[in-house]
N, C-alpha and C positions, 0 to 999 in steps of 0.2 A: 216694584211692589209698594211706593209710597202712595201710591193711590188708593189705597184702602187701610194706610196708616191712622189711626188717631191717637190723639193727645187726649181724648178725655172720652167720656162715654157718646160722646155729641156725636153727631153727622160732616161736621167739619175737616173738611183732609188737612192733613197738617203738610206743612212743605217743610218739615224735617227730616234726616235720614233717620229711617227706622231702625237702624244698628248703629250701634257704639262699640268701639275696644273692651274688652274684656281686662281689667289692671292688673296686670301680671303676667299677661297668658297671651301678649299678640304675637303672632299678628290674629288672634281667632276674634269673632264679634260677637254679641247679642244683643237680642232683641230690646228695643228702650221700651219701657214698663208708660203708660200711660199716667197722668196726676193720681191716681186712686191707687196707683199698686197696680193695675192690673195690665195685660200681656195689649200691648198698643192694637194691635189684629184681632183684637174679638170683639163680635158685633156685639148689637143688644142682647140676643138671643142665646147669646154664650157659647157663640160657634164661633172657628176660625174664619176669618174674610180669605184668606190665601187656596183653604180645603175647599171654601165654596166656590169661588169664582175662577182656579184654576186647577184646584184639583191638589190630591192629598200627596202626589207627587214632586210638585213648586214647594211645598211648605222646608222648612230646615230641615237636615237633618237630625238635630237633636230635638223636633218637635214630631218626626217621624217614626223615632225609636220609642218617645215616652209613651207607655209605662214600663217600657222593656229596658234592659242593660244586656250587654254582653260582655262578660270579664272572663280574665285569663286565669285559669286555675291547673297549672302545672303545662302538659299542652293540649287542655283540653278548652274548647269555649264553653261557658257555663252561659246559660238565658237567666236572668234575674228578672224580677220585678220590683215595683216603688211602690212602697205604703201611702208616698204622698198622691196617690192616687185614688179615691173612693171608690168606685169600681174591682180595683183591688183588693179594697180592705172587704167589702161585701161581697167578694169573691163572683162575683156576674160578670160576665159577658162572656166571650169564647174561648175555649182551652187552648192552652197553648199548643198540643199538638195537629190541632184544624187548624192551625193558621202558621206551619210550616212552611208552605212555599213564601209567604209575605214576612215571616222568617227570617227564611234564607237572602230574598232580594234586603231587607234591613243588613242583615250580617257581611254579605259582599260591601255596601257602600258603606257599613264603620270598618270594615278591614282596609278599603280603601282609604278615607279619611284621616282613620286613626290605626296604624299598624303598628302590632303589638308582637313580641316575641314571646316563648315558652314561656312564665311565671316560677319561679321556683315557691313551695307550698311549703311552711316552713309551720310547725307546731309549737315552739318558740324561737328566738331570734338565736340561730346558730344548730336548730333539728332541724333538717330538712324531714318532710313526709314524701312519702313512695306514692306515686296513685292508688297503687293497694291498699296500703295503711290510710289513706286520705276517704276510700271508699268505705272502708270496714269503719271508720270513727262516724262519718256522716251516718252509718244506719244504725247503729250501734248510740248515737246521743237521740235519734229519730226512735227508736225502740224504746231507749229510757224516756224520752219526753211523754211519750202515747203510754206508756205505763197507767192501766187504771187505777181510780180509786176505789172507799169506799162503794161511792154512787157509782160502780161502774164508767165514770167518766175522768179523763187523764188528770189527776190532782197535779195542777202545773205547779205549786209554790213547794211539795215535797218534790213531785221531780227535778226542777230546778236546782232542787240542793242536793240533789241524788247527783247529780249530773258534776257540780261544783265541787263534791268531794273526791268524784270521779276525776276530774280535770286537774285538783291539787294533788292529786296522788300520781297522775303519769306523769306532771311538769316538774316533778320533786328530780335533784340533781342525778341518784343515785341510777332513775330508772331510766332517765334524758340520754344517760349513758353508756346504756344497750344497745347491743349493735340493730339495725334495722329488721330483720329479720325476728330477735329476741324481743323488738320492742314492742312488733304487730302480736306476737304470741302472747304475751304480759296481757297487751289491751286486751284481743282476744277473750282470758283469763277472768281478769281482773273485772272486764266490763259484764261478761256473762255472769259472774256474783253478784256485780250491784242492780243489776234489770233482773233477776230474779228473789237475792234477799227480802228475807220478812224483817229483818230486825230491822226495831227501830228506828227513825234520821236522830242521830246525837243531840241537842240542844245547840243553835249555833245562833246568834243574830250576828248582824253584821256590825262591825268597827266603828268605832267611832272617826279614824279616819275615812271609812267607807261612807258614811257618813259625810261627811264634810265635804268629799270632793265629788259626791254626788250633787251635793247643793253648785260647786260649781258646773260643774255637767249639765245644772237645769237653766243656770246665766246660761250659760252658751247657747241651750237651747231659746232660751226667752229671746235671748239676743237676736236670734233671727229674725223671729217674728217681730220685734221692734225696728229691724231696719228696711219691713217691709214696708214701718208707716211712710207715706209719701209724704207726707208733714215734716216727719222726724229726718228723714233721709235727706234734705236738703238743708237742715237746719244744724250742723255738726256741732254745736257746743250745746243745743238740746237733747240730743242723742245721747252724748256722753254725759250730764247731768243724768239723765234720764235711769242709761245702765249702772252708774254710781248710788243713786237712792235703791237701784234695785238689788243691786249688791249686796247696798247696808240691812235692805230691809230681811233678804235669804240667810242674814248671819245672823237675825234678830235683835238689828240696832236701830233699826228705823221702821216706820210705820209702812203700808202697802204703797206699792210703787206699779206705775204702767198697769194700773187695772188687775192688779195679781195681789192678790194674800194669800201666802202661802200655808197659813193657820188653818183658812178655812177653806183652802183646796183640799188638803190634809185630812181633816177630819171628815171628807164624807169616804163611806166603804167603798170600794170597788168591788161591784156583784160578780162575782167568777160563779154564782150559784145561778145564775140568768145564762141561759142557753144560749145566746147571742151573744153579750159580752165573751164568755170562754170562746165561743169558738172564733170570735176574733184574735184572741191573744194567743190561742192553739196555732192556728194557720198562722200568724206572723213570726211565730217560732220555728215551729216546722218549716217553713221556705226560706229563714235564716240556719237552719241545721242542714239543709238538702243541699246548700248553697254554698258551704264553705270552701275555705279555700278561694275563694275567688275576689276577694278583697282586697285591698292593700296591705294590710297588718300580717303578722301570725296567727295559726288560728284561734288562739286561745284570746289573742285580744279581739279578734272578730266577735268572738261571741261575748267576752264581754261590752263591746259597744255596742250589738242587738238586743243586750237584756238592759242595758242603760238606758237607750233610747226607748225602749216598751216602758221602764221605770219612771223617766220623762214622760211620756204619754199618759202615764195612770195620773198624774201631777196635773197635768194640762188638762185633763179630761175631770179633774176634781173641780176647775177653775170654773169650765163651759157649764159643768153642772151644776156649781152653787154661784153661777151669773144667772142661772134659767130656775132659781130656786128650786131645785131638784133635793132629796134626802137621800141619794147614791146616785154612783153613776152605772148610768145606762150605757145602752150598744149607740145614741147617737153621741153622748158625748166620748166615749172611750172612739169613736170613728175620729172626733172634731180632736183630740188630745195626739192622737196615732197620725194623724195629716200633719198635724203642726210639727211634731216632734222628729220626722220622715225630711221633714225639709234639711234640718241639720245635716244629713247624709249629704244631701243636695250642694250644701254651703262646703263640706269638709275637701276641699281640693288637692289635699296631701301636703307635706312639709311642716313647717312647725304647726299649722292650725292641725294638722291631724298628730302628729306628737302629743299636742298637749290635750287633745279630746282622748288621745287614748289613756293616758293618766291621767283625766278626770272621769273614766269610768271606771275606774275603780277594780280591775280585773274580776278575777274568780269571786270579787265579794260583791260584785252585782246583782251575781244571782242569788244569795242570801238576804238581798235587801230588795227582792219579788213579793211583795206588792207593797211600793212605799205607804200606798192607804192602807186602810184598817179591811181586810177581806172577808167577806160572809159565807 
């Protein structure tokens, strides 16, 4: 395959090996990223050289699964997808159930590849969930999300916290402590109150430590994107300079750092009143609730690292819009925010780097702090 390797966008084949060890993880390889950042095998045209000249069969297989995942959720295989995908986020191209049989041949060769045993589905660390109780919570936080508003249309920032008062009341030690059977009846119960109650959501913002460890949650995420620069990437006392000023600058002791002010990402709204915007953020929700269980975490931290990472995005997506002097963001920048912020998943390889991403999201108070702009 080095024959249709490049080192740069140029025409030049490089007589380099187009994979490298993976640091941590051999014997497995990946692909070397060309000077720009970008995937050494794509032409000018922004296709793959491997799909075209031998066919989309020769390509890797982790370049044959994307945008797909398949994860174990108890012993079932869950089909996921990736935000860090645009086609995704604009929800186009073909359903997932037409393209079953190609599927299935992906599914045999990650089973091959990568074999996986049953998953135990755990709703905090030491609850095991039943598949039962696993299916009744997925449609049952899907019911509360699709909850209309006023306008008739899913007001996600009250359901959000419909759903968060929901989740702090079954995680509480008393109820954790029911036997399995009493604990799916409780949800049951309890959930059928809160998807149908008229009263009021209580007054609630989020913490101040919510707060704080959000701000770290958005380093991590910026962090990514900065070691995609090919500049930065090779230059490691720049890099680290780089995420130090940007540090200082997310805790409000230093000035804007790596092209980001976080002041004036901030301040513009996030349109959730714009039919396009909502219904990106609807669908990345919804395929994060239909989904659960199939994560590495518990599920209560699952979904707090889907509402942080969407939280990140609206951040990211303040940035793209007031670089494009925008006065809110729109459905392309809240797309260009939701890519960037998608990659994190991508980077989170489990062990301490996902330890610590899950206690910088902050749990159940992520979703209290939906929509960190100002929303209209």
């Amino acid at each position: 395959m080095a024959r249709w390797f490049r080192e740069d966008a140029g025409d030049a084949v490089s007589a380099a090996d187009p994979f490298e060890p993976i640091p941590g993880h051999a014997p497995l390889l990946r692909i070397r990223k060309r000077r720009d950042g970008a995937c050494g095998f794509l032409s000018p045209e922004g296709l793959c050289r491997i799909h075209e000249v031998l066919g989309a069969d020769r390509k890797p297989l982790s370049c044959r699964l994307f945008p797909f995942r398949f994860r174990q959720a108890g012993e079932d295989t869950v089909v996921t997808v990736s935000f860090a995908c645009p086609t995704v986020i604009a929800n186009e191209g073909a359903t997932l159930s037409s393209q079953k049989p190609e599927l299935h041949t992906l599914h045999v060769a990650w089973r091959r590849e990568f074999p996986e045993t049953a998953a135990t589905v755990e709703l905090v660390r030491g609850h095991r969930l039943t598949s039962a109780a696993l299916a009744q919570l997925r449609a049952l936080l899907g019911q509360m999300l699709d909850r209309p508003g006023p306008d008739s249309r899913p007001d996600l920032r009250a359901n959000l916290r419909r759903i968060a008062a929901l989740l702090e009341d079954l995680s509480r030690r008393r109820v954790i402590g029911l036997a399995p059977a009493d604990w799916v009846e409780y949800l049951r119960l309890t959930g059928g109150y809160a998807l149908k109650s008229e009263n009021p959501l209580p007054a609630r913002a989020p913490s101040r430590l919510a707060r704080l460890l959000f701000r770290g949650f958005l380093l991590a995420a910026l962090s990514v994107q900065i070691h995609l620069d090919p500049v930065l990437a090779r230059r490691r006392l720049a890099l680290r300079f780089t995420l130090f000023r940007l540090l200082a600058h997310l805790h409000g002791l230093g000035p804007e750092a790596a092209g980001f002010d976080l002041g004036r990402a901030i301040a513009l709204p996030l349109r959730l009143d714009d039919p396009t915007v909502h219904a990106i953020a609807h669908r990345y929700l919804r395929v994060g609730f239909e989904t659960l269980g199939s994560g590495r975490r518990a599920v209560l931290d699952e979904v707090a690292m889907m509402v942080a990472q969407l939280n990140a995005a609206c951040v990211l997506a303040g940035r793209h819009a007031a670089a494009n002097g925008k006065r809110a963001v729109d459905a392309e920048s809240f797309t260009q925010g939701l890519l960037e912020s998608a990659d994190l998943s991508h980077a989170d390889a489990g062990g301490q780097m996902s330890a610590f991403l899950t206690t910088l999201s902050g749990g159940v108070e992520a979703l209290y702090l939906f929509p960190p702009l100002a929303a209209e």
